[in-house]
C-alpha positions as CSV (number, residue, x, y, z in Angstrom):
1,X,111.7,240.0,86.6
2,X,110.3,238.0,84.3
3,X,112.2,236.7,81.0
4,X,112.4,239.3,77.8
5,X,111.3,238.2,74.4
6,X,114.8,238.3,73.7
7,X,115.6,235.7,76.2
8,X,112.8,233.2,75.2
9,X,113.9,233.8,71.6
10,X,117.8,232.4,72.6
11,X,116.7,230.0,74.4
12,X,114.6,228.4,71.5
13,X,117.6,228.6,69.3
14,X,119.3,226.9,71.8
15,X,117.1,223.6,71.6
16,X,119.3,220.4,70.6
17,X,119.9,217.7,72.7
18,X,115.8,216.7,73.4
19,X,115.6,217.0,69.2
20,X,118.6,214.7,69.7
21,X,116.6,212.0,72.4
22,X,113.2,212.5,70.1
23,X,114.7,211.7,66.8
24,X,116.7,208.5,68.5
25,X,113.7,207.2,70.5
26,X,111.4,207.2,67.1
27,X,112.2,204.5,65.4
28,X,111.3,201.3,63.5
29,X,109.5,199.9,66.7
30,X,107.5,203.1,67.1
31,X,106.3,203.0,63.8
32,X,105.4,199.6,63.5
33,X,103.5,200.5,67.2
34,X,101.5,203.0,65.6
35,X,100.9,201.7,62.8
36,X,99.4,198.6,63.7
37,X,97.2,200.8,66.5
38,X,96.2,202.9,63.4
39,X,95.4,199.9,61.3
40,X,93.3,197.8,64.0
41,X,91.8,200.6,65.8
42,X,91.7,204.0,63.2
43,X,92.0,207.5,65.2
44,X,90.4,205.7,68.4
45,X,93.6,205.8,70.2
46,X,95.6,208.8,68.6
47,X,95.3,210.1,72.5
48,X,97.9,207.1,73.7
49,X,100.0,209.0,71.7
50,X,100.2,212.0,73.4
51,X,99.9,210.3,76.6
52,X,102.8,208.2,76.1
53,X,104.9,211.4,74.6
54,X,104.3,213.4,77.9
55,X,105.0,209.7,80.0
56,X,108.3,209.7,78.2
57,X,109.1,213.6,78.6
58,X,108.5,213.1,82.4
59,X,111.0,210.9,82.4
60,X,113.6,212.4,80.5
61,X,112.3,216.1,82.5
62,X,113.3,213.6,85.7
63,X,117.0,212.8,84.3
64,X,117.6,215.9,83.2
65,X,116.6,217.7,86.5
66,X,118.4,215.2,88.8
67,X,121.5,215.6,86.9
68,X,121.2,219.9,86.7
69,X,120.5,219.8,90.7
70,X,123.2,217.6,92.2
71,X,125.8,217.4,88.9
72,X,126.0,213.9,88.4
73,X,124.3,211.7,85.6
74,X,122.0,208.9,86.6
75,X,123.8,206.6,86.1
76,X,126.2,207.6,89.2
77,X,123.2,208.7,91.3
78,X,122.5,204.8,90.8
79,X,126.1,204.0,91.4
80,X,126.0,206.3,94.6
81,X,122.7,205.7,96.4
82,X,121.2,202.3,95.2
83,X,122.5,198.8,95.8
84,X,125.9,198.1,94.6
85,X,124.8,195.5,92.2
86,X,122.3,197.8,89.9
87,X,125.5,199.0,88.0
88,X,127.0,195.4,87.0
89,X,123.6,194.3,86.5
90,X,123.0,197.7,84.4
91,X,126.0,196.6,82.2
92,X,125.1,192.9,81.6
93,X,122.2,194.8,80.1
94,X,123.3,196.9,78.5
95,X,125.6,194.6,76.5
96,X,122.8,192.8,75.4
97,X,120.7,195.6,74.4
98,X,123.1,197.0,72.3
99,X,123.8,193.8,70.3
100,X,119.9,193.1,69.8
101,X,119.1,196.9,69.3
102,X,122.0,197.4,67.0
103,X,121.5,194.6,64.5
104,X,117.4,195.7,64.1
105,X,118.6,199.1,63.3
106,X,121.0,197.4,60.5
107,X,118.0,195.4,59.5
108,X,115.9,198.0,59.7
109,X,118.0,200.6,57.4
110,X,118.9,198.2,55.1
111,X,115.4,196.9,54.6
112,X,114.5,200.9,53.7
113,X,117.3,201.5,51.8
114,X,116.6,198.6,50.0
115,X,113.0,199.8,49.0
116,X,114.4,203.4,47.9
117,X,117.0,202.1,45.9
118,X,117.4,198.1,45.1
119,X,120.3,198.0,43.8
120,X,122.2,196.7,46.7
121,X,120.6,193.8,49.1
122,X,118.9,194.7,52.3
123,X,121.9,193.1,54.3
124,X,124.7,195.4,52.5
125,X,122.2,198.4,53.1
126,X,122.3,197.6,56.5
127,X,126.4,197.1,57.0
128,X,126.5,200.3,55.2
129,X,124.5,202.5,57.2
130,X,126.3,200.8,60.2
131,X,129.8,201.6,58.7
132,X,128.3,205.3,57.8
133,X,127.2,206.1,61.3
134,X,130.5,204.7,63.4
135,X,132.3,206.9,60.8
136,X,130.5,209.9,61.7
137,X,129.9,209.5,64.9
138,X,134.3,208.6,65.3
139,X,135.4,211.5,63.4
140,X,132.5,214.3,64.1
141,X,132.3,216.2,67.3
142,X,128.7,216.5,69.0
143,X,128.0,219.8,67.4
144,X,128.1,218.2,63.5
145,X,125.8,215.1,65.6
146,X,123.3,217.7,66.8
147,X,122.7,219.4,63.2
148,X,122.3,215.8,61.5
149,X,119.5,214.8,63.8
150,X,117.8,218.3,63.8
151,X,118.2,217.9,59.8
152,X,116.5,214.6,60.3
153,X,114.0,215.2,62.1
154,X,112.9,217.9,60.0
155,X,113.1,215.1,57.3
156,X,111.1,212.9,59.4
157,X,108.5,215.3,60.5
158,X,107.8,216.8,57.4
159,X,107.2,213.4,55.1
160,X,105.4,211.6,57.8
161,X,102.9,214.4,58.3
162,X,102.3,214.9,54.2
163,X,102.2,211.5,54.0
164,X,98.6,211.9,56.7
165,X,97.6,214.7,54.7
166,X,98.0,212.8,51.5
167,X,95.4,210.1,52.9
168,X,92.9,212.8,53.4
169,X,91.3,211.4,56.9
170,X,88.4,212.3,58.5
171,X,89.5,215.2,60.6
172,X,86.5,215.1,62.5
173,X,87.7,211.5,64.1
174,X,91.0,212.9,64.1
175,X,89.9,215.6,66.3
176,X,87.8,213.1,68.4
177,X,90.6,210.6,68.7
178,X,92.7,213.2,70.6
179,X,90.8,214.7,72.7
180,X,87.9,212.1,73.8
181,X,90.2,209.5,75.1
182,X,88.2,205.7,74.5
183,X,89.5,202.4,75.2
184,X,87.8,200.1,71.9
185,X,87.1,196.4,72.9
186,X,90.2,194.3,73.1
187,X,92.7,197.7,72.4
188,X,94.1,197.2,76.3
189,X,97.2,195.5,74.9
190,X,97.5,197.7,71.9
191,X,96.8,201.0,73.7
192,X,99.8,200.6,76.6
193,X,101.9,199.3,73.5
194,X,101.8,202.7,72.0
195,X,101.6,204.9,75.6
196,X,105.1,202.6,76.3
197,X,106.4,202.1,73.2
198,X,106.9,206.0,71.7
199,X,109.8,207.7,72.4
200,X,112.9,205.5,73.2
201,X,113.8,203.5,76.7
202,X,117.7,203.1,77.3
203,X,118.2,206.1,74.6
204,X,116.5,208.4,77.8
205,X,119.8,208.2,79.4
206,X,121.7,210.2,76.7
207,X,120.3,213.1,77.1
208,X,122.4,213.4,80.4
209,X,125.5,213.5,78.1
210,X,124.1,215.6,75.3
211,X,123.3,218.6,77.5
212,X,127.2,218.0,79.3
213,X,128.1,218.2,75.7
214,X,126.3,221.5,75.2
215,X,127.6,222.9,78.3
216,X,124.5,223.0,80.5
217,X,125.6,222.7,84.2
218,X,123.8,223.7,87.1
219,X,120.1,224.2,87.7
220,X,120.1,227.6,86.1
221,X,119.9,225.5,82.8
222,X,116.8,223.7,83.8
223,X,114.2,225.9,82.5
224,X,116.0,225.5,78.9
225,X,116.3,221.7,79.3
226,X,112.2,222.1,80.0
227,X,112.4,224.1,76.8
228,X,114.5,221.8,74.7
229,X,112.1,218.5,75.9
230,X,109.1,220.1,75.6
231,X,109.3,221.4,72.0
232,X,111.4,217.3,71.4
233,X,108.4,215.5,72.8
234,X,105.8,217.7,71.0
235,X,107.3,216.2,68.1
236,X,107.4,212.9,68.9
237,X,103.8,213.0,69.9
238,X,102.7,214.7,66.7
239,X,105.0,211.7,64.7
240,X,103.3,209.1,66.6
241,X,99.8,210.5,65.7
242,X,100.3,210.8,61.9
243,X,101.6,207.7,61.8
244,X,98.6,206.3,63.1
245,X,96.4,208.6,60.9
246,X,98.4,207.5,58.0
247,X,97.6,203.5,59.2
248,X,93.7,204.4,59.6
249,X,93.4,205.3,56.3
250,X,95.3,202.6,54.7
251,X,95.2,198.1,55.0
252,X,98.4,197.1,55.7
253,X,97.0,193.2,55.3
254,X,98.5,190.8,56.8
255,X,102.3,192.6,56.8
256,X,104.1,192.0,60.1
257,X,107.3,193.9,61.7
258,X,108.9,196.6,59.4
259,X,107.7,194.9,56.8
260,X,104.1,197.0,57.5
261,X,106.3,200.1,57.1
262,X,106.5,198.9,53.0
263,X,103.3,198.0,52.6
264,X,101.8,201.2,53.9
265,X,104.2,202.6,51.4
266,X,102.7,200.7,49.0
267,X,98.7,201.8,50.2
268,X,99.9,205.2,49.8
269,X,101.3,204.8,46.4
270,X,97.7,203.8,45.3
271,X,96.0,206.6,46.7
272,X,98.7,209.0,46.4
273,X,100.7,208.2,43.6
274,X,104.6,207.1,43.0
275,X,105.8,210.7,45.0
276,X,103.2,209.5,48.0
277,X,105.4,206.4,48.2
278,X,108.9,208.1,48.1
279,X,107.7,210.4,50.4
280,X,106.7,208.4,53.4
281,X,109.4,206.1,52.6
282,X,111.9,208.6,53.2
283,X,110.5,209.5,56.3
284,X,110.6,205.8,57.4
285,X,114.2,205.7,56.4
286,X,115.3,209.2,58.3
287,X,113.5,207.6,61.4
288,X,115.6,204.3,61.4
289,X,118.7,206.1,60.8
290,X,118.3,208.7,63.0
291,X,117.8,205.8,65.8
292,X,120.7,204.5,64.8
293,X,123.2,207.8,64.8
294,X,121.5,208.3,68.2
295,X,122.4,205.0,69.4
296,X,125.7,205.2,67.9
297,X,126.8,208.6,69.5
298,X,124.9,208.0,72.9
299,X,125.1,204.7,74.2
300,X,129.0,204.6,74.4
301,X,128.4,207.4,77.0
302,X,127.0,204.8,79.3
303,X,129.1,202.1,79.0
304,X,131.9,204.3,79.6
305,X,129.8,206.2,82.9
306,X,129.4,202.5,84.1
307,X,133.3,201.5,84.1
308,X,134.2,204.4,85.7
309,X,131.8,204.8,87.8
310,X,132.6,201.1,88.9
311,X,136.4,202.3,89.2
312,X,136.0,205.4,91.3
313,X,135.9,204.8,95.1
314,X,132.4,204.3,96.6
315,X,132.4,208.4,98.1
316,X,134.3,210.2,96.0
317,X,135.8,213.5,97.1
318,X,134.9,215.8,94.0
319,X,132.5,215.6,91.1
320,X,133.5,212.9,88.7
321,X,135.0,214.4,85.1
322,X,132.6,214.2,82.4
323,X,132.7,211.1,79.8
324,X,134.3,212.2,76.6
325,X,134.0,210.7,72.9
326,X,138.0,209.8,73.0
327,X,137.7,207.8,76.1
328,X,139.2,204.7,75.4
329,X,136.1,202.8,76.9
330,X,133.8,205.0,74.7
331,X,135.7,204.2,71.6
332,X,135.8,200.4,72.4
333,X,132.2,200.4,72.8
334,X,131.4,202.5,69.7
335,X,133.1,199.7,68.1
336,X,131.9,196.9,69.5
337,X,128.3,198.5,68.4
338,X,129.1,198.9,65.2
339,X,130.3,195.6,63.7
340,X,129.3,192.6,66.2
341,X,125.6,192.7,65.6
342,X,126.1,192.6,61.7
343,X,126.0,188.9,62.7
344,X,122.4,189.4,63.0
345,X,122.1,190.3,59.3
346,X,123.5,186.8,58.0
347,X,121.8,184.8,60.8
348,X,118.8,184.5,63.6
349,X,119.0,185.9,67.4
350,X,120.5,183.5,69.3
351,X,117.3,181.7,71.6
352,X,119.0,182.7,75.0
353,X,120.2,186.3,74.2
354,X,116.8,186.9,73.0
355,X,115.1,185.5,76.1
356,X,117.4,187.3,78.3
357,X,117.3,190.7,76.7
358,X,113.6,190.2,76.4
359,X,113.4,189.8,80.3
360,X,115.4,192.1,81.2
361,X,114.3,194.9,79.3
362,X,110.9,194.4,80.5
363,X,112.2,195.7,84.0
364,X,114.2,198.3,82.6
365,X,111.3,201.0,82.5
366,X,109.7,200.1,85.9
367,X,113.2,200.2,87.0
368,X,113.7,203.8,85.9
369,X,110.7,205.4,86.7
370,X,110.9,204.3,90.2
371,X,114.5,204.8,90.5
372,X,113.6,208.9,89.5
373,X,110.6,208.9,91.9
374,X,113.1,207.5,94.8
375,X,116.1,209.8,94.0
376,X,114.4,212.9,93.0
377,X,112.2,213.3,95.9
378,X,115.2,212.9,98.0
379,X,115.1,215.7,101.1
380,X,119.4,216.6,100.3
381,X,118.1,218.2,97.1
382,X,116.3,221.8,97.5
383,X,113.1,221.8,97.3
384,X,112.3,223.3,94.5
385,X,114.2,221.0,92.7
386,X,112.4,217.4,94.1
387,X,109.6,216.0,92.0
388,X,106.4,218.3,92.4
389,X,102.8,216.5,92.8
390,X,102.3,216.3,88.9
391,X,105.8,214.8,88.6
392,X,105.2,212.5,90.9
393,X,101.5,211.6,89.6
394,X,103.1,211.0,86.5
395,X,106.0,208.6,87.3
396,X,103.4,206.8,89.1
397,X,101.4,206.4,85.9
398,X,105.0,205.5,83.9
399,X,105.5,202.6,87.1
400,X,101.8,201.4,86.7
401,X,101.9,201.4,82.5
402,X,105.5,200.0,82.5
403,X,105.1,197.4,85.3
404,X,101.8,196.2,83.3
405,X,103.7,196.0,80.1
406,X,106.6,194.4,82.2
407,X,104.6,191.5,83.5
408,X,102.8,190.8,79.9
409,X,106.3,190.3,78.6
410,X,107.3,188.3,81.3
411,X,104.2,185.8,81.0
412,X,104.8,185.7,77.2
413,X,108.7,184.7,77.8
414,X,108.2,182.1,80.6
């Protein structure tokens, strides 16, 4: 019988956590992805946008589904089936991600603080917005979480898409640029930067803890974790793309990093006026932020699925409990987030973190889409729950893009 109105209308309402993994995944690196497509290239390559947005949700789809079908996260599916070192190796990772990741978000919030209100310098911005989100993220339960970011990205979605309209583009390209995908001379590089760079890498894995956090257990709850991505990545697509229109329109000059997020500011000042600035700059801000809650919130969830995964005995005889906010190992790491990296703000990257993290992350993506291809097409899950032909095609595409991107950054490092 198939689903009433009714139905499709509750489950709609229902839609959180993927708003959640979209708002977290978009963030200062996305934008400066975009916009430097945009800038270089015009509406070309708005289609690597919504290629990398449906790369991304295929990924996230994979995690989700794994998780629904056999009820544990993939983290101990790794833990379970792969080689015993993925998991300490995993963590090493981890530990450095979240202390390079953690003091760009700092940087990143206070440098868009700073330009909506200069009173304070960027680096105070930035321990602020750090103290603002552990505070939020210690005392609030997921439910008052899941409102900021669906407030946010509201924010977000609204400023960045007047802020295309304000530009007044050529919707004709526009048009074109979606839906005649061209490669321009020499846009290789900058074309798998955006198809890999939209949407959030590590963050992925929180979504396994969100939906927990929601209650959705069980493969009944897969068709409104579909839901809940599809109407997510939708979004991120469309952010990426007005980005992009916004940089087509505009010349950033010679701005680098998230310094091109305030100069485009400052283009659309001049064709837009004082609001067209305040606008797009608080869309830039609710982006960086929203990364940061989301990384605040989500990422203790795996450090704290690691350890006790790592703890538990190699076959255990039920489930494992779920991960919870006031585990001691979540709470440690929430802290350890939160006030290490401002370091960063008073002083450069250490050389050898940087080359490590750099390294390391480059593998990460490869590493997950192949890991989902492997587990999910496993014969002990039902059938109907394994990858399906365009699942697989598309993880295949995700191995392809991300081992490319992968090796670049490996040849770049070495």
């Amino acid at each position: 019988m198939p689903p009433s109105r009714s139905s499709f209308l509750v489950a709609l309402g229902a839609i959180g956590p993927g708003l959640a993994v979209a708002a977290t995944g978009v963030g200062a690196g996305d934008v400066i992805a975009a916009a430097v497509s945009g800038a270089t290239y015009g509406t070309a390559i708005l289609w690597a946008a919504v290629v990398g947005a449906v790369i991304k949700g295929t990924l996230n789809e994979g995690i989700a589904r794994w998780q629904l079908a056999t009820g544990m996260t993939l983290l101990e599916g790794w833990g379970r089936h792969l080689h015993r070192a993925v998991l300490p190796g995993f963590a090493v990772y981890l530990v450095l991600w979240t202390f390079m990741v953690a003091g760009a978000l700092m940087a990143a919030c206070g440098l868009a603080a700073h330009a909506l209100v200069p009173g304070l310098p960027v680096a105070a911005w930035g321990a602020l917005h750090a103290v603002a989100a552990f505070v939020l993220v210690l005392v609030g339960r997921y439910a008052l979480f899941e409102r900021l970011m669906k407030g946010f990205i509201a924010l977000m979605f609204v400023t960045v898409v007047s802020s295309a309209l304000l530009v007044r583009p050529d919707w004709g390209a526009v048009a074109a640029g979606l839906a005649i995908p061209s490669v321009p001379d020499g846009a290789g590089p900058f074309l798998l930067g955006v198809i890999g760079g939209v949407g959030g890498s590590v963050t992925l894995l929180s979504y396994s803890y969100w939906i927990r956090e929601r209650g959705w257990d069980g493969p009944a709850f897969l068709a409104q974790a579909r839901l809940d991505l599809g109407a997510a990545y939708l979004l991120t697509g469309l952010f990426g793309v007005a980005i992009m229109v916004v940089a087509s329109g505009l010349e950033p000059g010679e701005a680098t990093g998230t310094a091109l997020a305030l100069e485009l500011a400052r283009q659309i000042e001049l064709v837009a006026g004082p609001a067209g600035r305040w606008i797009f700059l608080l869309g830039f801000w609710g982006a960086v932020f929203t990364s940061m809650l989301g990384v605040w919130q989500g990422v203790p969830y795996l450090f704290a699925d690691v350890v006790h995964t790592l703890r538990r005995p190699a076959a255990p005889p039920e489930p494992a409990p779920s991960v919870r906010t006031d585990s001691p190992w979540y709470r440690a790491y929430l802290l350890f987030i939160a006030f290490p990296p401002m370091t960063l703000l008073l002083a450069d990257r250490p050389v050898w973190v940087v080359l490590i993290y750099s390294i390391a992350g480059a593998f990460f993506m490869p590493f997950l889409a192949a890991t989902l291809l492997y587990l999910n097409n496993r014969r002990t899950l039902p059938a109907h729950l394994r990858n399906g032909r365009i699942a697989n095609v598309l993880l295949l595409i995700a191995c392809l893009v991300f081992g490319y991107l992968c090796a670049a950054e490996l040849a770049q490092r070495l």
